[in-house]
C-alpha positions in Angstrom: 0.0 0.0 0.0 1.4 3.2 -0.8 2.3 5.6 1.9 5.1 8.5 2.2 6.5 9.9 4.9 6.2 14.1 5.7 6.8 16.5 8.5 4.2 18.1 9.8 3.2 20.0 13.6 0.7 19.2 16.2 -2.2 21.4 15.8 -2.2 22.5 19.8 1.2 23.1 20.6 2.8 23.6 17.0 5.9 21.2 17.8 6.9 20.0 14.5 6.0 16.4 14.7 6.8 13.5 12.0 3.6 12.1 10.0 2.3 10.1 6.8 0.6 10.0 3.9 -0.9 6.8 3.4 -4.0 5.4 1.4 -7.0 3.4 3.2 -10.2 2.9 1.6 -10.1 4.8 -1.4 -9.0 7.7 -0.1 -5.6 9.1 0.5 -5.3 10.0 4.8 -3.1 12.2 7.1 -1.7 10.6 10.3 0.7 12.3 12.7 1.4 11.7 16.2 2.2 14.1 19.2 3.7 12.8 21.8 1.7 14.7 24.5 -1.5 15.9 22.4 -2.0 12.3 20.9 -2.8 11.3 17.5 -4.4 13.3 14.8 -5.6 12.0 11.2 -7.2 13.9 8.4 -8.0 13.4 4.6 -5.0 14.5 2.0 -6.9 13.3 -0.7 -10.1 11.9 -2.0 -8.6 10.4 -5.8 -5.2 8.3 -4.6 -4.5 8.0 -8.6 -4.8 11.8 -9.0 -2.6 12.7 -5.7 0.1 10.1 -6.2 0.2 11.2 -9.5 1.2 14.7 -8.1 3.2 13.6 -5.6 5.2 12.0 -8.3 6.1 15.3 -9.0 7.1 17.0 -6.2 10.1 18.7 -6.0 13.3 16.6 -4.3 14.8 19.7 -2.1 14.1 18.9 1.7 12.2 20.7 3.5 14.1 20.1 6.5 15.5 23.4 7.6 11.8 24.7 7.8 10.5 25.3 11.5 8.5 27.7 13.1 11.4 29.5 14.2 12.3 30.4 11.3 9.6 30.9 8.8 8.3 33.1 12.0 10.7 35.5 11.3 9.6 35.6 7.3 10.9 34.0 3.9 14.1 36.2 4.3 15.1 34.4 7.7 14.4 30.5 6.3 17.6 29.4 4.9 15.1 26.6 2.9 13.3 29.1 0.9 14.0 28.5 -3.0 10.9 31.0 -4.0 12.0 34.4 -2.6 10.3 36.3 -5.1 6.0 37.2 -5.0 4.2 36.8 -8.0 1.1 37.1 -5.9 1.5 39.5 -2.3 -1.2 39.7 -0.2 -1.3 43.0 2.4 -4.0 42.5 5.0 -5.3 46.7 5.4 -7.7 45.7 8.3 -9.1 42.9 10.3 -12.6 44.7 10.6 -15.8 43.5 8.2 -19.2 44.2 7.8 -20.2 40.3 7.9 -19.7 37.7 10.5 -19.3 34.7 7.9 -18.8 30.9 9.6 -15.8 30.3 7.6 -13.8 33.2 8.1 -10.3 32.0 8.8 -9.3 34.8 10.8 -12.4 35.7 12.8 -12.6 39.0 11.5 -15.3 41.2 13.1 -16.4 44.6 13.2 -13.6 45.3 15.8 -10.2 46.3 15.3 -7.4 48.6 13.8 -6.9 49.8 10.6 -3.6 49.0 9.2 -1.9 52.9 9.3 -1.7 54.8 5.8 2.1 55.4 6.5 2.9 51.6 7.1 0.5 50.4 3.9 2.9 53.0 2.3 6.3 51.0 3.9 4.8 48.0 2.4 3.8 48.4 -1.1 7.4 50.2 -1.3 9.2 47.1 0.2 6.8 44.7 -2.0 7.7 46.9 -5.0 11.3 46.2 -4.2 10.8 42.5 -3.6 9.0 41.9 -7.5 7.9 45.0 -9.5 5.8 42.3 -11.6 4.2 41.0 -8.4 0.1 41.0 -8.1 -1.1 42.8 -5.1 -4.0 42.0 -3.6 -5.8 43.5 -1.1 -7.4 41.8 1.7 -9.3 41.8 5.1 -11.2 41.8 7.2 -13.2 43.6 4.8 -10.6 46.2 2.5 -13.5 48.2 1.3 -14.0 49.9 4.9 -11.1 50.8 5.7 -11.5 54.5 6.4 -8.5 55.2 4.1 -9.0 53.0 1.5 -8.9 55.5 -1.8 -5.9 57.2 -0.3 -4.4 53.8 -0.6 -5.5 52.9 -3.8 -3.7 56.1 -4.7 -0.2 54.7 -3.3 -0.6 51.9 -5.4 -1.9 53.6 -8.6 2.0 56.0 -7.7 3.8 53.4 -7.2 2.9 51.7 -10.7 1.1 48.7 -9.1 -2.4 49.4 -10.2 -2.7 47.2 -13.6 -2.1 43.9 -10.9 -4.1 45.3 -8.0 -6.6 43.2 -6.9 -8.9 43.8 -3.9 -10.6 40.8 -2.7 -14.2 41.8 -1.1 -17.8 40.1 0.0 -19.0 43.1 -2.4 -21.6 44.6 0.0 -20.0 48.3 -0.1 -19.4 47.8 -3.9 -23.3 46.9 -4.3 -24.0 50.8 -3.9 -23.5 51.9 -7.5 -22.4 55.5 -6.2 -19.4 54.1 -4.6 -18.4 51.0 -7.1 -17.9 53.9 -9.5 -15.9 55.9 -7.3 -13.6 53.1 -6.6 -13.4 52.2 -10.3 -12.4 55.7 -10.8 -9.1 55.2 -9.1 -8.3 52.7 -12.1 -8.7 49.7 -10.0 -10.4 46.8 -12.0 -9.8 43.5 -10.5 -12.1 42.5 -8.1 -11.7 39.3 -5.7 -15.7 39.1 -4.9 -16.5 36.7 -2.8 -19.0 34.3 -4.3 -20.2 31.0 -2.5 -23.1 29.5 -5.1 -26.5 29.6 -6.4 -28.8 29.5 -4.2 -29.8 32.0 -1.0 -29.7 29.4 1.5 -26.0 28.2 0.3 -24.8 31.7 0.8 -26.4 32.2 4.1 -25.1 29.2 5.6 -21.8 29.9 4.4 -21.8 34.0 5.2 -24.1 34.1 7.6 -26.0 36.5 5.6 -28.6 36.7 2.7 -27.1 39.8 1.9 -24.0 37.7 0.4 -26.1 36.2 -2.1 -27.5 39.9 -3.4 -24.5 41.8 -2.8 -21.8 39.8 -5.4 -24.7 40.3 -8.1 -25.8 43.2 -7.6 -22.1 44.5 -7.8 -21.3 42.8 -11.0 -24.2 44.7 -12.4 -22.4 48.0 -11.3 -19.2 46.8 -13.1 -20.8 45.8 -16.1 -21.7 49.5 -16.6 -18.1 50.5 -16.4 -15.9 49.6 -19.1 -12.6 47.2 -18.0 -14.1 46.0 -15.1 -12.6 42.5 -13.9 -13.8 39.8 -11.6 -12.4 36.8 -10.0 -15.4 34.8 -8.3 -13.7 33.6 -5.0 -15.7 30.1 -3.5 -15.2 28.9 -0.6 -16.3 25.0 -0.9 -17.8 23.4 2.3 -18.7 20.2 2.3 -22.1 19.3 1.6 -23.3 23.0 1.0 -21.7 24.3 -1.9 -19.6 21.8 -3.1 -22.3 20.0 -5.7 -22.9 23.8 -7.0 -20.1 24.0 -8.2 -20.7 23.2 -11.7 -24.0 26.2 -11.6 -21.2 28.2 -10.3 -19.0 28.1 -13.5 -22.3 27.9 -15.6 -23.0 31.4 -13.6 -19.5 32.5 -14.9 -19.7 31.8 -18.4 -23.1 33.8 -18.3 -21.9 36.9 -16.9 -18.1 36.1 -19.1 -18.4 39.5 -20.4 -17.1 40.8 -16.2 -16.0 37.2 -14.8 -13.0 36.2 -15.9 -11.9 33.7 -13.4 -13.3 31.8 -10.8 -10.7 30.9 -7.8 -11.6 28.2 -5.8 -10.5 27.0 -1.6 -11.5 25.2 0.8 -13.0 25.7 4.6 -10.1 26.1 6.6 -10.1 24.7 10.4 -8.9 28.3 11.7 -9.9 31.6 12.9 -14.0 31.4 13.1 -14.2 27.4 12.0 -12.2 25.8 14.8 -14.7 22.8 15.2 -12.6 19.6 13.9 -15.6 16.8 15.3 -15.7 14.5 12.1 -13.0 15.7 10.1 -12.7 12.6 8.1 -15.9 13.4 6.7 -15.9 17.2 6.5 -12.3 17.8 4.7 -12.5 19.0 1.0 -9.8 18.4 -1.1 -8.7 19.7 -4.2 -9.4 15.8 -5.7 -12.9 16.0 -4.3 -13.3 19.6 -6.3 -11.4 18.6 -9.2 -13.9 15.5 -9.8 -16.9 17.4 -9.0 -16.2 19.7 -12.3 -15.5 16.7 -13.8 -18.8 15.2 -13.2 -20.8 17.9 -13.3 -19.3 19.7 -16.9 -18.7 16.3 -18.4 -15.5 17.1 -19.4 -11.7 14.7 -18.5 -9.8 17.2 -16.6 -10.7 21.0 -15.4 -7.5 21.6 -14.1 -3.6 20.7 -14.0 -1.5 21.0 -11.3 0.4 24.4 -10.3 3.7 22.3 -10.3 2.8 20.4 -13.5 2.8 23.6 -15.2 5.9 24.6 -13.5 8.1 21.4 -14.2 6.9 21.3 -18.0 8.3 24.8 -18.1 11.7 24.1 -15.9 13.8 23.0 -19.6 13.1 25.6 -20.6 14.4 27.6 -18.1 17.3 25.5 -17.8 18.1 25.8 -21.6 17.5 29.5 -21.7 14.6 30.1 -23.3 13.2 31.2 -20.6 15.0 33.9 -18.6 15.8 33.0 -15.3 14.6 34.7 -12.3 11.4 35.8 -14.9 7.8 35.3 -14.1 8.5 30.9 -13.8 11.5 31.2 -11.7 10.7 28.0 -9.3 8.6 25.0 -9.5 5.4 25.4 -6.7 4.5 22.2 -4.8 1.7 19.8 -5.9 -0.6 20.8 -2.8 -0.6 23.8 -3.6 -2.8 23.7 -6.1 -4.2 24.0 -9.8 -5.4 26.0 -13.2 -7.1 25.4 -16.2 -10.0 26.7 -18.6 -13.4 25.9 -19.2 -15.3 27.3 -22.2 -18.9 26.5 -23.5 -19.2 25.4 -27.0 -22.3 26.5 -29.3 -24.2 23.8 -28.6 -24.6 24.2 -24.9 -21.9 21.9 -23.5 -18.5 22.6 -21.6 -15.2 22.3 -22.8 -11.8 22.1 -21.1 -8.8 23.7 -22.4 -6.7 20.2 -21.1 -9.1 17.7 -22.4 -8.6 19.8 -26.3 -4.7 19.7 -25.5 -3.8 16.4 -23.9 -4.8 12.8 -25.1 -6.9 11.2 -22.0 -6.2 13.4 -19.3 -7.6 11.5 -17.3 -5.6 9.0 -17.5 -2.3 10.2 -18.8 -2.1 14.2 -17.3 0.7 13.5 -14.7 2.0 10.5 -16.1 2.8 13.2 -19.4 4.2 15.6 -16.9 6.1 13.0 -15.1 8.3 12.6 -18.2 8.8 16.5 -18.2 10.2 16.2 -14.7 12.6 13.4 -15.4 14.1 15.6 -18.2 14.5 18.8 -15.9 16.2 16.5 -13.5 18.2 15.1 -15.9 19.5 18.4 -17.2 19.9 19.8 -13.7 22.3 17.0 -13.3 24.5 18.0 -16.6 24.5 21.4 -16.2 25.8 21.6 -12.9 28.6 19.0 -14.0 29.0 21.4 -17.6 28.9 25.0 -15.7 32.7 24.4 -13.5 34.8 25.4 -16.5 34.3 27.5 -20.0 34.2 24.5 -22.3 31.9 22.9 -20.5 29.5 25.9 -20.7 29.7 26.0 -24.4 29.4 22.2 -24.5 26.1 22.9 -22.4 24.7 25.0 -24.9 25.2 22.6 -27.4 23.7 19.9 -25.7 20.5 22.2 -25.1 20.1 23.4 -28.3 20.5 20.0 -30.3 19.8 17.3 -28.1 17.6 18.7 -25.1 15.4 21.1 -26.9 14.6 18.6 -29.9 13.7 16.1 -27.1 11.6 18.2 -25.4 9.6 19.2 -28.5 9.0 15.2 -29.5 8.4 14.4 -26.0 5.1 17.8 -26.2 4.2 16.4 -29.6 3.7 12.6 -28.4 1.3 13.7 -25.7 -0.7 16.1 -27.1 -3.7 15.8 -29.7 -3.0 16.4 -33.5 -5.8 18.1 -33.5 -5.0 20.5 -30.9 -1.9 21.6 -32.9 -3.5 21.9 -36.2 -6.2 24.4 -34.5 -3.4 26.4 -32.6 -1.5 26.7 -36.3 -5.3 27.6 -37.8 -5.9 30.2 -34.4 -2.4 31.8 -34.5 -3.3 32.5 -38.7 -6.7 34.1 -37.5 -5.2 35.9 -34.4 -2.9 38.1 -36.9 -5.7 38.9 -39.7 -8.6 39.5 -37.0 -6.0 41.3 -34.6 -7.8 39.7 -31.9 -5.9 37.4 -28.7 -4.8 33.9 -29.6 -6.7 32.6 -26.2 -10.1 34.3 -27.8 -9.7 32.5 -31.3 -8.6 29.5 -30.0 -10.6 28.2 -27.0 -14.6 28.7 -27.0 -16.4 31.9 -25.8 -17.2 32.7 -23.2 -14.8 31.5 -21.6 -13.5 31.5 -18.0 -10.3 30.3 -15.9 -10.3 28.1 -13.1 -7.6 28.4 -10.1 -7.6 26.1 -7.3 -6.0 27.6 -4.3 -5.5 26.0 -1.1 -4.3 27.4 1.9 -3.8 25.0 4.8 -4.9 24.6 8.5 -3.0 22.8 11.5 -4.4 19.9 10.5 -3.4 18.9 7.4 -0.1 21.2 7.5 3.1 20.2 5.9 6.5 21.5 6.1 7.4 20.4 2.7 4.8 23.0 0.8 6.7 26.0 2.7 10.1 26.1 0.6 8.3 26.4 -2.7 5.1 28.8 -1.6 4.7 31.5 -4.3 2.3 33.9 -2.5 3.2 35.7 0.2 1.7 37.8 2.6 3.8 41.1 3.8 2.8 42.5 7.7 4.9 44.4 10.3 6.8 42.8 13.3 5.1 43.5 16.4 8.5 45.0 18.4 10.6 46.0 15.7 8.2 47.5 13.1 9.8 46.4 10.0 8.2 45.3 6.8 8.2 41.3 7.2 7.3 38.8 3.7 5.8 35.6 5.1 4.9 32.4 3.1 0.8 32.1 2.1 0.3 28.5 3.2 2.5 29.9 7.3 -0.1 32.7 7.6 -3.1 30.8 7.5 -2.4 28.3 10.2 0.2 30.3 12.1 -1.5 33.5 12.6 -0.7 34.0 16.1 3.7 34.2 14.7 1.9 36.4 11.7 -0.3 39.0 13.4 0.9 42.4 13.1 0.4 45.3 16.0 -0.4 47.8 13.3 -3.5 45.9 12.3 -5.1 44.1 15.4 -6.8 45.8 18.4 
């Protein structure tokens, strides 16, 4: 039986404690031991072929140098962090809302502090700093009520942020037409709105409120009436209330495709307002359980591909050059840390996935495809470190990547993918130039809409080994010293009691 060993904490007194993966009954399980607190288990995964297909994956670096102490202290202090820099960075402006929803994961409340104008300032400077090409997104608490919150959309508008500014919101503020325009005004157009299904009842249950069913749509109207305006439906799956929506959900997006153009997707987290673990065998989603869902529901092979799937079919060609190092793929994310892919509806009604055009049986064949892709950027990891010691080596590298490593990698793409697919990208690129429209338009169905899977973790199913390679990042202020710290995504969640800034709790 398959199982594979990880590091992990114990959820109450955050000791870093050995555990397993292991699979039992169809399902892929969680077990770690604390030597005081007792045993824990959870669900990793409900699809064992699909997880151990992206474990397979999984980058090789240990994640041994990873402890509290020092991921505490922010990526700059973990000697184990390989992905320093922030394509996405998350600044928290204030722990205050105007809901009280059940699966908040940091209880947020109409209580608090506004994080201070002058330190927002400090951070989108430091951020800037960190990754000009990062995307900053603004969170809470609820961002909209912030009693500053135009004067910081101006800092980030200065500071040349305001094309990747995102502000993630439950939309109620933004449901007043008055003030959605006033906002949009400041050149803001993403919008993070949070959006938890179809049905009243599904929405109240999970925000506590009926008012975060009308609020999302009556704010999408709003935008719609402003030209550029962007929106990201953010669903928070809970098991047994939203979870089967899922396909009306993305039915709902392609509808309204003309404003949503992607839907991000997590699960409940056991933290902040949803401490309650009773049954948590039964209650855990997983990204399998969400992936086969859309699956079901859309009829369609595969909705999404890994994050690190992506990222290891792209490694050669970082390693041969092609693409520039230290550029927007500059480090291979972990499996669990989750997915992306498209879904577009043809003219006759039904759904189509931009993986099951691409790939032969996804299904089936997704990760064992990428798998190959792995081997290779192993393979030339090993050469080129042995090539780079002396000048002829170098040369001999380049060689070797142009003639031998590229060539392989382009026979290796061709075997997996459909002859179809190709022929339509050569037929779409033709069309793109004449109609001067995007080659994503041409080529894939409209509407259309993207699908992100991100999942942030709890104490519970924590694991060190996600840590090294976490690619959003969350900046806040030291408590005693004030300065500007950058902490890992999947630390802040769990951990928010080493994360919590002065400047933004009262």
């Amino acid at each position: 039986m398959w199982q594979q060993r990880i590091r992990s904490v114990c959820p109450v007194c955050d000791r870093t404690i050995e555990g397993m993966f292991y699979e039992e009954d169809g399902r892929v399980l969680m077990r770690k031991s604390c030597p005081e607190h007792g045993e824990v288990r959870d669900v990793a995964s409900s699809d064992p072929f699909l997880f151990k297909g992206k474990m397979a994956i999984a980058p090789a670096e240990s994640s041994a140098g990873c402890t509290l102490e020092f991921c505490g202290g922010g990526v700059a202090d973990c000697p184990m962090h390989v992905g320093r820099l922030s394509p996405i960075s998350f600044i928290e402006v204030t722990p205050r809302c105007n809901l009280a929803c059940p699966v908040c994961y940091i209880d947020a409340s109409t209580k608090g502090r506004d994080l201070p104008l002058d330190d927002f300032k400090r951070m989108v400077r430091q951020m800037k700093a960190d990754n000009p090409e990062t995307h900053l997104i603004l969170i809470g608490g609820e961002p909209t009520i912030h009693h500053q919150f135009f004067e910081m959309l101006d800092v980030v508008r200065d500071a040349g942020l305001m094309k990747r500014c995102y502000v993630a919101t439950n939309g109620v503020k933004l449901s007043d037409e008055e003030f959605c325009r006033k906002v949009r005004a400041t050149g803001l157009r993403w919008f993070y709105l949070a959006f938890d299904g179809t049905d009243k009842e599904i929405c109240r249950k999970i925000r506590g409120s009926y008012r975060s069913y009308e609020a999302p749509r009556k704010t999408i109207e709003n935008l719609r009436k402003i030209h550029g305006s962007r929106v990201v439906l953010s669903v928070t799956v809970v098991k047994d209330v939203n979870d089967r929506d899922l396909p009306r959900i993305v039915d709902f997006a392609l509808d309204n495709g003309d404003v949503v153009r992607r839907i991000s997707i997590s699960a409940e987290a056991y933290c902040g307002r949803q401490t309650s673990t009773e049954d948590l065998l039964r209650r855990r989603v997983t990204v399998e359980c969400i992936e086969n869902v859309l699956r079901r529901g859309l009829k369609i092979g595969a909705a999404t591909l890994s994050f690190a799937l992506y990222g290891v079919m792209l490694k050669p060609l970082k390693l041969a050059g092609v693409i520039v190092s230290g550029a927007w793929v500059h480090t291979v994310p972990h499996p669990l840390c989750g997915g992306v892919g498209m879904v577009g509806r043809n003219p006759g009604g039904s759904c189509s996935s931009i993986i099951d055009m691409a790939i032969r049986d996804p299904a089936r064949n997704l990760y064992r495809y990428g798998k190959r892709f792995d081997d290779l950027g192993k393979a030339m990891e090993q050469k080129h470190e042995r090539l780079s010691r002396s000048s002829a080596g170098r040369i001999q590298w380049k060689l070797m990547c142009w003639f031998y490593y590229l060539p392989k990698y382009l026979l290796m793409l061709l075997a997996g993918l459909r002859p179809s697919f190709l022929l339509r990208v050569l037929c779409a690129a033709v069309k793109s130039v004449v109609m001067r429209k995007k080659l994503r338009d041409v080529l894939f169905a409209k509407p259309h809409v993207q699908l992100h899977y991100l999942f942030a973790c709890d104490k519970y199913n924590f694991v060190w080994d996600r840590m090294p390679f976490c690619l959003t990042h969350h900046y806040r202020l030291d408590p005693e010293t004030g300065k500007v710290v950058k902490m890992c995504g999947c630390f802040v969640v769990p951990f928010r009691n080493y994360a919590d800034s002065c400047s933004t709790l009262g």
